[in-house]
N, C-alpha and C positions, 0 to 999 in steps of 0.2 A: 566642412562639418559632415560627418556620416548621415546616413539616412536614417539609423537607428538611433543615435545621437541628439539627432533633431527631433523623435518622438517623445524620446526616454524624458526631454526638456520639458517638451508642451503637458506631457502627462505629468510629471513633478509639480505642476504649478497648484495641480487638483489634489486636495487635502484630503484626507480621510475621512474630512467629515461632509464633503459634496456627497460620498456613497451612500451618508445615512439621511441627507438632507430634504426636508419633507417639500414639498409644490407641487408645481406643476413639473419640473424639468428632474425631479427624485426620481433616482434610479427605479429600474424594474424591480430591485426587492421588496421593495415597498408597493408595489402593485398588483392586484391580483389579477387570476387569467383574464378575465371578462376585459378590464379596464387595457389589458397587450391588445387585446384582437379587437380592440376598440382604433376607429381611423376618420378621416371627414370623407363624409360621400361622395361630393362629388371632385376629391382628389384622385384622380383615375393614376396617377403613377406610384400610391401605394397597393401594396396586398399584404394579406398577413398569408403564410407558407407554413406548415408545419415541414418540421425535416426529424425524420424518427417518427416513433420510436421502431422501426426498423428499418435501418441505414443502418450500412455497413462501416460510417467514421462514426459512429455514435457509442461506438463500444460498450455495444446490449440495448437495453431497450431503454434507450435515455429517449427524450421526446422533446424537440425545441422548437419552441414558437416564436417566429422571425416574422419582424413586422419592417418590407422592406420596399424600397426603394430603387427600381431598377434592382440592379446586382448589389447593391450598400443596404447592411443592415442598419436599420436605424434603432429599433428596438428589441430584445431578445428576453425570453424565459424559460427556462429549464424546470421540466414538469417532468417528475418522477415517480412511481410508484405502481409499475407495471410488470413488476418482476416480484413485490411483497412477498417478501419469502416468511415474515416473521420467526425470525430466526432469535431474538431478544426473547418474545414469549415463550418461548419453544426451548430456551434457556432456563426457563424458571420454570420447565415440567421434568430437566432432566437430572440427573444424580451430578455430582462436582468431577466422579467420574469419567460419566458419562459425555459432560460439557466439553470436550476438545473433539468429538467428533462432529457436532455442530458448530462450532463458532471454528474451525477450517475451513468451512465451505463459506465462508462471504467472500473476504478475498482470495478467489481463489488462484490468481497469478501468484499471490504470496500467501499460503495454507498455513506454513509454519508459525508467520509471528501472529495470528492470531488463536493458536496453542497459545505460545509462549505468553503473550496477555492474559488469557486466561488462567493459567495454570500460574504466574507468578502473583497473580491475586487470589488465588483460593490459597497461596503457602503463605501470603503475607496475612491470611485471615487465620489458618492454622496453625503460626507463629514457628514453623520448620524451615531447615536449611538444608537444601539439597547435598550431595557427595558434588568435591569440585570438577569430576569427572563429567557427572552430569550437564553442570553448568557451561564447562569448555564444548562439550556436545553439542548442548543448544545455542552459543557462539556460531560452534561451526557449520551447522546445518540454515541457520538463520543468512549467514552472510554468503553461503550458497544459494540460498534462496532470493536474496535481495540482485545475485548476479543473474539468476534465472529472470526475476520478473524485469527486469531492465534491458536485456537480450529478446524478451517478448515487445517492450515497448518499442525496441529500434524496430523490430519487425513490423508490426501496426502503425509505427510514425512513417517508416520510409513507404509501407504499401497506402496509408491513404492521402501523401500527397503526390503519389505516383511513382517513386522506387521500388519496382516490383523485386527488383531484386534484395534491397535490403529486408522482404517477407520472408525469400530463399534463403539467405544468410543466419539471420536474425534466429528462424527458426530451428536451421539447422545446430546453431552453438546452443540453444535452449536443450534442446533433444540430448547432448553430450551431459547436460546436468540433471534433467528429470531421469536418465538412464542411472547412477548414481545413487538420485533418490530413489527409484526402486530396488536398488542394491541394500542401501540401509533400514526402508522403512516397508520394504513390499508394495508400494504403490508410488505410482509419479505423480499424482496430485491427492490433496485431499486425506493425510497422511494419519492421521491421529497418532504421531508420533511422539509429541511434547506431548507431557502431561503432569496432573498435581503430583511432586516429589520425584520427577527426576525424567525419566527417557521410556518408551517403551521398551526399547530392544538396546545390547548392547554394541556397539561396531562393529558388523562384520571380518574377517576373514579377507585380506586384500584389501581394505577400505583406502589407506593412505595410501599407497600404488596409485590405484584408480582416480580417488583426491588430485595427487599432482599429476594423471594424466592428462585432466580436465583442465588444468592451470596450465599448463607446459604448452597448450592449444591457446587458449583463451588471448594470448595478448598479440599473435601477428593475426588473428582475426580481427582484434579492435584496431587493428592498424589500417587493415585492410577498410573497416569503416570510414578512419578516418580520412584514408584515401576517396574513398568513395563520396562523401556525402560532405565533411568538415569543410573543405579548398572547393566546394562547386560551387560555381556560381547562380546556377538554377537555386539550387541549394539555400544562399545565399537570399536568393532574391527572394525565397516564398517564406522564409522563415525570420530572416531580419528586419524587424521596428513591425512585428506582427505580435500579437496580444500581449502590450506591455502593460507591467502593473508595477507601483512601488512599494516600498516597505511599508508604509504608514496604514496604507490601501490592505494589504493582505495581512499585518497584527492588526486592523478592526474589523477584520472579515474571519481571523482564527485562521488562519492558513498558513500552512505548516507543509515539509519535505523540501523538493526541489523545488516548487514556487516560488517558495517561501527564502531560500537561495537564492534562484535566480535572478532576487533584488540586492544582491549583496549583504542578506542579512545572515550571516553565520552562527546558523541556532540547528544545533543537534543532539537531540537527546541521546545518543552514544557517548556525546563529548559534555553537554551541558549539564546532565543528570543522570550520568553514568549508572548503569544496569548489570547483570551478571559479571564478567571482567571484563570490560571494555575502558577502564582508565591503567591493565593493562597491557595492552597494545596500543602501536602506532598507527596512526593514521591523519588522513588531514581533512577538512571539515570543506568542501569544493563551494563558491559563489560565484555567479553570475555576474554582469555590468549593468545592464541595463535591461534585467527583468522582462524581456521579451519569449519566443518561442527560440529564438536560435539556441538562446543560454541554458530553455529549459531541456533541449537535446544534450548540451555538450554536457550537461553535469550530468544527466543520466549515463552518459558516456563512459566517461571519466571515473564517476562511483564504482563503476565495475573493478575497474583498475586497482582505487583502492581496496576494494572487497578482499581482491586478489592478494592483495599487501597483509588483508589482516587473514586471513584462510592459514597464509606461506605461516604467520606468527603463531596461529594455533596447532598447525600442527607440530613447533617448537615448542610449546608449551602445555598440551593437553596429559595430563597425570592420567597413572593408573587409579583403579578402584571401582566402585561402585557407579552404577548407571543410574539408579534410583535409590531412595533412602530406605534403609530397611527399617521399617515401623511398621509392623501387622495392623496396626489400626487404617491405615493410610494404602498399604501397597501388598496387592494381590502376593500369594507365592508362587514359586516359580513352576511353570507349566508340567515339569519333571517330577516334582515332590506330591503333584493333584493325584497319580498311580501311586504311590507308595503308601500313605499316609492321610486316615479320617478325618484330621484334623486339618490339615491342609485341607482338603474338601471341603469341607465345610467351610473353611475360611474365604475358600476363594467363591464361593452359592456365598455365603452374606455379601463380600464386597461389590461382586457384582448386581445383586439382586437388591439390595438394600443401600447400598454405597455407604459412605461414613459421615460422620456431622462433623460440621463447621461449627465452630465457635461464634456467638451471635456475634456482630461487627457489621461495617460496613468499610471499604478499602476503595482506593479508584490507586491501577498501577498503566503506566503509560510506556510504549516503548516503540523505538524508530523505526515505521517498518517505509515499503520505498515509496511510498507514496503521503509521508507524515506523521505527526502521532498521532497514533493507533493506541486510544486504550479504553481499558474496559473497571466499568465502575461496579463493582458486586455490594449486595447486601446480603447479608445470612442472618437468619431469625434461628439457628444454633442448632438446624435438622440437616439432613442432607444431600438438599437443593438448593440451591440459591434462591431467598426472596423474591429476591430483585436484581436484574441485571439488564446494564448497558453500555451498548460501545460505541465509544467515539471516533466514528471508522474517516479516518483521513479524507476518502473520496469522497463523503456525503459532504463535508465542509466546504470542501475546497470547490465544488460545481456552484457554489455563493457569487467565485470572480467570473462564472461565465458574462454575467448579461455588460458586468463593465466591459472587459475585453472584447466582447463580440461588438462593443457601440462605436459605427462608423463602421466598420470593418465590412468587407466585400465579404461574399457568402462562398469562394471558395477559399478567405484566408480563415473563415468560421470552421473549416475543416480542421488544418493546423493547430485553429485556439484548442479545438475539443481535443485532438490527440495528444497534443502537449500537456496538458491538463494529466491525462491519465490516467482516466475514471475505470475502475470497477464496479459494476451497477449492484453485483452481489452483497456486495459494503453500503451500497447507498439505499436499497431497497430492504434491509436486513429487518 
């Protein structure tokens, strides 16, 4: 019997409901700080260690408090809120307009889909329908984006468990797609690209050229990964029957994307609650065996792959027409017509200055970004800013399965757990 085999067993036997179960032996979520960095005095072979919040596997200023044992963690908490960006409230000072250039900046490995959350709930509260031009845009730009942050993660997974090379690589295929994104949106990160009713800009000049030059590269690189890292046995050894979780364990923790896979559970809001056009194109929905760190590498892997599959479909299917919806009420005029024309001026000093009102409501729209769902719940009191708003950012959930995985575990396979994880601190600090 495998090594991972033999854990994926012992961990099974643990229900879902040991995670929530009160006592003495109730997980760290139930604990607060005081009660972690609590230990008996005169056991001299504990310490409690902070690790963070700045370390370099910690991915930003996550802060964890490791009550250990020699080198075995025995206890773990993940303390956060050292980055508070309050980006939520800062939400409800801006115009609906205005709202996609803040809520890009939390994840900012993936900027796009939290446009696209945004911007698909302030349409679903203004009861409009995008041009389908639009919508194949925000496909395509999204599933470029989901290849970009998953080519960051092989970067950050291979460099902190010591593949200095997979940073080399990793980065390099990233740079060929933010190069790209600067082509279409004038910026590599942080785009305010998506927006309410359609796109800002329309596709460049060269776009699809460039498109598949990026795809024509992408697949003997991931080959090249798989050489490198998939068959090694180092490989192998630091990542196999290391922070495994089961299905029951991450649906009562809320955890969702690759995790949430890497139990064999096939739940993808692409496939399961189809958004924009994504029921049509193909693709295949990737799972895991045994919920470990090895699986949650290979699926990030592997995603790319498929991305690649659905990128190849949209540009077989992306229509002519409009980029955004023509509604004056809704969408500035075009930058060319603001010299000609009073009236245009003016129109575009209100939309900017004053933005437009939402119909009162309130919406919650969810959509797969690569690290989970990602979605964002708005209120509108029928002005035009958002009451209320909140987002259900994948990373803040998902750092819930640290303190299980990290229990037992040696403090350099706690490296691993956290990069496999995934975290974005801008998501979780938001």
């Amino acid at each position: 019997m495998s090594q991972e085999t033999e854990i994926n067993e012992s961990h099974g036997s643990e229900t879902a409901e040991r995670v929530f179960r009160r006592g003495e032996d109730s997980a760290i979520l139930r604990l607060s700080e005081s009660q972690v960095q609590s230990y008996t005095p005169d056991d001299d072979r504990r310490m409690v260690i902070n690790m963070g919040p700045q370390h370099p596997s910690t991915h930003g200023v996550l802060r964890l408090s490791l009550e250990m044992e020699g080198e075995t963690v025995l206890r773990s908490k993940p303390i956060i809120g050292y980055l508070h960006t309050g980006m939520e409230k800062t939400g409800e000072q801006l115009s609906f307009l205005q709202g996609p250039t803040n809520v890009t900046r939390m994840d900012y490995s993936s900027p796009l889909f939290g446009e696209l959350a945004f911007s698909l709930a302030t349409e679903k509260l203004l009861e409009i329908e995008i041009p389908e031009r639009a919508t194949w845009i925000r496909m395509l730009m999204c599933e470029l984006n989901r290849i970009s942050s998953h080519l960051l993660f092989q970067a950050t997974n291979g460099m902190d468990i010591g593949a200095v090379g997979a940073m080399i690589y990793g980065w390099r295929e990233r740079e060929e797609v933010l190069r790209l994104f600067e082509k279409i949106t004038g910026l590599r990160m942080n785009h305010n690209y998506i927006r309410p009713g359609g796109v800002a800009a329309d596709l460049p000049d060269g776009w699809r050229d460039d498109t598949l030059r990026v795809l024509e590269n992408l697949p003997d690189r991931l080959d090249d990964f798989d050489s490198l890292f998939t068959g090694q046995p180092i490989w192998h050894e630091r990542l196999q029957g290391v922070g495994v979780i089961n299905s029951a364990e991450c649906l009562a923790l809320g955890i969702t994307g690759p995790l949430l896979r890497s139990t064999g559970y096939a739940w993808d809001l692409r496939k399961d609650m189809p958004y924009l056009r994504y029921e049509e194109v193909d693709f295949d929905v990737l799972v895991g065996s045994y919920g470990d760190c090895f699986d949650r590498f290979a699926i990030r892997l592997n995603e790319i792959r498929e991305s690649i599959r659905i990128v190849h479909q949209i540009l077989e299917k992306i229509p002519t027409g409009d980029y955004k919806i023509q509604d004056k009420k809704v969408t500035p005029p075009p930058r060319s017509r603001i010299d000609e024309s009073m009236e245009a001026l003016i129109h575009h000093f209100k939309i900017f200055t004053e933005g437009f009102k939402v119909p009162a409501g309130e919406v919650y729209v969810a959509v797969e970004s690569p690290r989970g769902e990602l979605g964002c719940y708005m209120v509108s009191d029928g002005g035009p800013k958002p009451y209320r708003m909140h987002i259900r950012g994948p990373s803040f959930t998902n750092l819930q399965v640290l303190p299980h995985m990290l229990q037992d575990c040696l403090v350099a396979d706690a490296v691993a757990v956290i990069s496999t994880v995934d975290p974005i601190m801008g998501e979780v600090d938001r």
